[in-house]
C-alpha atoms as a printed R data frame, in Angstrom:
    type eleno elety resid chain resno      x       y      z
1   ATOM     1    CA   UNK     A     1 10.439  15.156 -6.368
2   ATOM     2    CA   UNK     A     2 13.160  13.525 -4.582
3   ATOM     3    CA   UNK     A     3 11.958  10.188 -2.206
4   ATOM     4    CA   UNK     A     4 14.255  10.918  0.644
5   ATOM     5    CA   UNK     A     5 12.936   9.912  4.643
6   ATOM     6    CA   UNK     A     6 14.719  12.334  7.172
7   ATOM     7    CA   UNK     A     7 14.419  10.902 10.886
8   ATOM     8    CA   UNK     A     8 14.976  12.620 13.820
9   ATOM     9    CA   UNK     A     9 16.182  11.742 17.224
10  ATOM    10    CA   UNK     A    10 12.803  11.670 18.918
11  ATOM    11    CA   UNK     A    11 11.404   8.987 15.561
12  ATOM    12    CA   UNK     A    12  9.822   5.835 15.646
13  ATOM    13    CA   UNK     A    13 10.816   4.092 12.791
14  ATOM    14    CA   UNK     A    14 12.595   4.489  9.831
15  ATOM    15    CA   UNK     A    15 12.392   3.354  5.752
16  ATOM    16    CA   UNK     A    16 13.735   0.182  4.794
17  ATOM    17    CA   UNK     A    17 17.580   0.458  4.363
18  ATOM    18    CA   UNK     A    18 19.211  -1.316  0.674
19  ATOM    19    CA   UNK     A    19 22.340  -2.613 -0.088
20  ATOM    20    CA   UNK     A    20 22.979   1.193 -2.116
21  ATOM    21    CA   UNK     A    21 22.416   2.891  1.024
22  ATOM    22    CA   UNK     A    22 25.221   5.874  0.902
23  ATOM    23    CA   UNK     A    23 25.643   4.788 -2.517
24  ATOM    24    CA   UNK     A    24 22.732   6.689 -3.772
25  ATOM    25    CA   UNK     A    25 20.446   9.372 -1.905
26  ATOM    26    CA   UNK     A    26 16.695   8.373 -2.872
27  ATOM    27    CA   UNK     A    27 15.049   5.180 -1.845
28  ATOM    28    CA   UNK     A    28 17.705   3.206  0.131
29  ATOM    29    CA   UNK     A    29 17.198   3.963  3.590
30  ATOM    30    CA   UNK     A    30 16.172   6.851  5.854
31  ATOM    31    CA   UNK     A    31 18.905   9.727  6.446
32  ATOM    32    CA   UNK     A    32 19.505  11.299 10.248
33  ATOM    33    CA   UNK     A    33 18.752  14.598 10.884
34  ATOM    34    CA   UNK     A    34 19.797  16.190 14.751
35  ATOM    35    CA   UNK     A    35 20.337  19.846 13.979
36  ATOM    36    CA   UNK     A    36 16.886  21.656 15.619
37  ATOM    37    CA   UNK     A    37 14.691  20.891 13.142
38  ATOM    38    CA   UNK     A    38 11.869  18.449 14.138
39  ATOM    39    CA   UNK     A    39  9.397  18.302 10.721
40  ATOM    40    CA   UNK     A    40  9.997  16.411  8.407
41  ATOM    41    CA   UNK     A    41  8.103  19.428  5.658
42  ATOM    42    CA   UNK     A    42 10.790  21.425  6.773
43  ATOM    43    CA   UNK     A    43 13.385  19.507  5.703
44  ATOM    44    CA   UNK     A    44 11.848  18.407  2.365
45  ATOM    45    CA   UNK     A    45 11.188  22.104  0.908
46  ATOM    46    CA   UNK     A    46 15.206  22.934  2.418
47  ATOM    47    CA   UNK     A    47 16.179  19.695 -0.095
48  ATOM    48    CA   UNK     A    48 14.213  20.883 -2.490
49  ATOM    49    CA   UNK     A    49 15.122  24.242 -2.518
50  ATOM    50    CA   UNK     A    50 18.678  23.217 -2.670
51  ATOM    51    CA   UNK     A    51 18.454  20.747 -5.309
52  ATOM    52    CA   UNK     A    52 16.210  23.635 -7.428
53  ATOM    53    CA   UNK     A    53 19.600  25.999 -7.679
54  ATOM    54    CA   UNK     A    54 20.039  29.544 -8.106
55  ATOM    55    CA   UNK     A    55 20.256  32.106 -5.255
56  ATOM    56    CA   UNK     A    56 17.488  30.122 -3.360
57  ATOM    57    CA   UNK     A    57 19.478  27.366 -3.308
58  ATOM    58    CA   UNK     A    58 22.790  28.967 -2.200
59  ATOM    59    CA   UNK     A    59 20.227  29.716  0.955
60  ATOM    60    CA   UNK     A    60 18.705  26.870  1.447
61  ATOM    61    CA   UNK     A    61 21.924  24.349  1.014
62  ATOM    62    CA   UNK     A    62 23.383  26.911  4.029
63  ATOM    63    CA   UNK     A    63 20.510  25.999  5.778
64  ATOM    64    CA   UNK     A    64 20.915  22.358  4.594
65  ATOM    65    CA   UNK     A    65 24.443  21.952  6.729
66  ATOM    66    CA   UNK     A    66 22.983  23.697 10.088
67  ATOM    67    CA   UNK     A    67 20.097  20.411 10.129
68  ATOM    68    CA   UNK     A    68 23.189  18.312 10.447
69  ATOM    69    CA   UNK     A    69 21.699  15.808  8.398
70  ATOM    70    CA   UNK     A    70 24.011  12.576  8.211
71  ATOM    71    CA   UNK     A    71 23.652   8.735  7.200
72  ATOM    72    CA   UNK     A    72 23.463   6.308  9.566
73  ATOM    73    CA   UNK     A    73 26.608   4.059 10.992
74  ATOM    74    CA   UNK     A    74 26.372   0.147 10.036
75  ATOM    75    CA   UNK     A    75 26.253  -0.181 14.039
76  ATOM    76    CA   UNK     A    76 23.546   1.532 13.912
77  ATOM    77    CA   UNK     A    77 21.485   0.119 11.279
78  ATOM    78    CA   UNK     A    78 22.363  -2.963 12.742
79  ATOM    79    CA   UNK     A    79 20.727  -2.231 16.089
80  ATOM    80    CA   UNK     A    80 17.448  -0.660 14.087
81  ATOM    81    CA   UNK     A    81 17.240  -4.165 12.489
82  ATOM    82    CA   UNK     A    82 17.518  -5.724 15.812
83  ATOM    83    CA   UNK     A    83 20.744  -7.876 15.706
84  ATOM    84    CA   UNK     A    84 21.854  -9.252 18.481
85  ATOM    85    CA   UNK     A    85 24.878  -6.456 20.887
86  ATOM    86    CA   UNK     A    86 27.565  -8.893 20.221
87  ATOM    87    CA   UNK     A    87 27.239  -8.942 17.001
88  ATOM    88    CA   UNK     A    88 30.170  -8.414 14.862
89  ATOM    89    CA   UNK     A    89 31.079  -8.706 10.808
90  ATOM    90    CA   UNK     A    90 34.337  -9.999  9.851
91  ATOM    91    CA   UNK     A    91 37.150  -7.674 10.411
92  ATOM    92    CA   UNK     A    92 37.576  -7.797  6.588
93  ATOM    93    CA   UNK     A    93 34.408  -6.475  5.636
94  ATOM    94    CA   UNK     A    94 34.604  -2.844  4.439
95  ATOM    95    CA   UNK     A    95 32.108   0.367  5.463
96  ATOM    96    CA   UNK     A    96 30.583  -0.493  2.008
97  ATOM    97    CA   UNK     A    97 30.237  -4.055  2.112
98  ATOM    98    CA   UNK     A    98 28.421  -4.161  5.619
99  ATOM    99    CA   UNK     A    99 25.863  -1.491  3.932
100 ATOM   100    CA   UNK     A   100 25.325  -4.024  1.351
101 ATOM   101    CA   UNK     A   101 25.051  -7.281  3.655
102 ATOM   102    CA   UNK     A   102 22.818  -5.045  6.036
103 ATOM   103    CA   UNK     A   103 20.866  -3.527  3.021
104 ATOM   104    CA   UNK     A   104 19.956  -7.520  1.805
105 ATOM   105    CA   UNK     A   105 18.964  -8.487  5.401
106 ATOM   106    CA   UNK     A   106 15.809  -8.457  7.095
107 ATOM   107    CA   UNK     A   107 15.152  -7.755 10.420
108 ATOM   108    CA   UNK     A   108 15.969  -9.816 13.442
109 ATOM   109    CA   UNK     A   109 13.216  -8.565 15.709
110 ATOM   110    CA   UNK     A   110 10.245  -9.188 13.090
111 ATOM   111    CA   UNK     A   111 11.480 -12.374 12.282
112 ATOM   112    CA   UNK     A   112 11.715 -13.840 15.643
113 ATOM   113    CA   UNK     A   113  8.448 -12.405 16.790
114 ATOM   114    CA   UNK     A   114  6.667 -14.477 13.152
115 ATOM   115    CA   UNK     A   115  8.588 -17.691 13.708
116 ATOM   116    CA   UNK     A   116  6.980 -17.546 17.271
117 ATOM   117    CA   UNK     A   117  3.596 -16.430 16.185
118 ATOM   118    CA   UNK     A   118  3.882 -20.036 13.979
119 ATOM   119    CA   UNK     A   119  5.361 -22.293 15.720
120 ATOM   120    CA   UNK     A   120  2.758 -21.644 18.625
121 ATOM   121    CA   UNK     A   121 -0.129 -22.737 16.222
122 ATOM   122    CA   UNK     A   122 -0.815 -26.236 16.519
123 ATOM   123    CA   UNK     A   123 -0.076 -27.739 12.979
């Protein structure tokens, strides 16, 4: 069974994104879905389906394209991991290597909010 997360507009959270995110489908980071469909069952048994071939997957992978399923930008994994709007990498960096330097990051927001947490605590 494949270990893909789908998100939708309306979700709270995501999977953790890796440096191989776009590189490889399962395990490195949750995938966008904004075509209708709001569960993420649905989806699953549509990948599934498609991935199983035959006539149930010529079906299913039709169905797979009207979900509009897509990966996410590096903007926009950026902003999930809370970096600050200004932001920038070097003008250098490719699509590929930002995935990467994103994918070995950790996020901004967490960290700030457990450096706080400790240095409030009287030592």
């Amino acid at each position: 069974m494949a270990v893909v997360d789908f998100v939708f507009p309306h979700s709270r959270g995501s999977t953790c994104f890796t440096k191989g995110y776009t590189q490889y489908l399962e395990g490195t980071g949750s995938m966008l879905c904004y075509g209708g469909v709001t569960d993420k069952a649905d989806v699953k048994k549509l990948v599934e389906a498609a991935a199983g071939g035959g006539e149930a997957a010529d079906g299913a992978a039709d169905r797979l394209e009207a979900l509009r399923v897509r990966y996410f930008s590096p903007d926009e994994v950026r902003q999930l991991l809370c970096f600050p709007e200004g932001f920038r990498f070097h003008g250098a960096a490719t699509t590929r290597q930002q995935y990467r330097l994103l994918g070995n990051s950790v996020s901004v927001g967490v960290v700030t909010e457990i450096l706080a947490h400790l240095l409030a605590r009287p030592l």
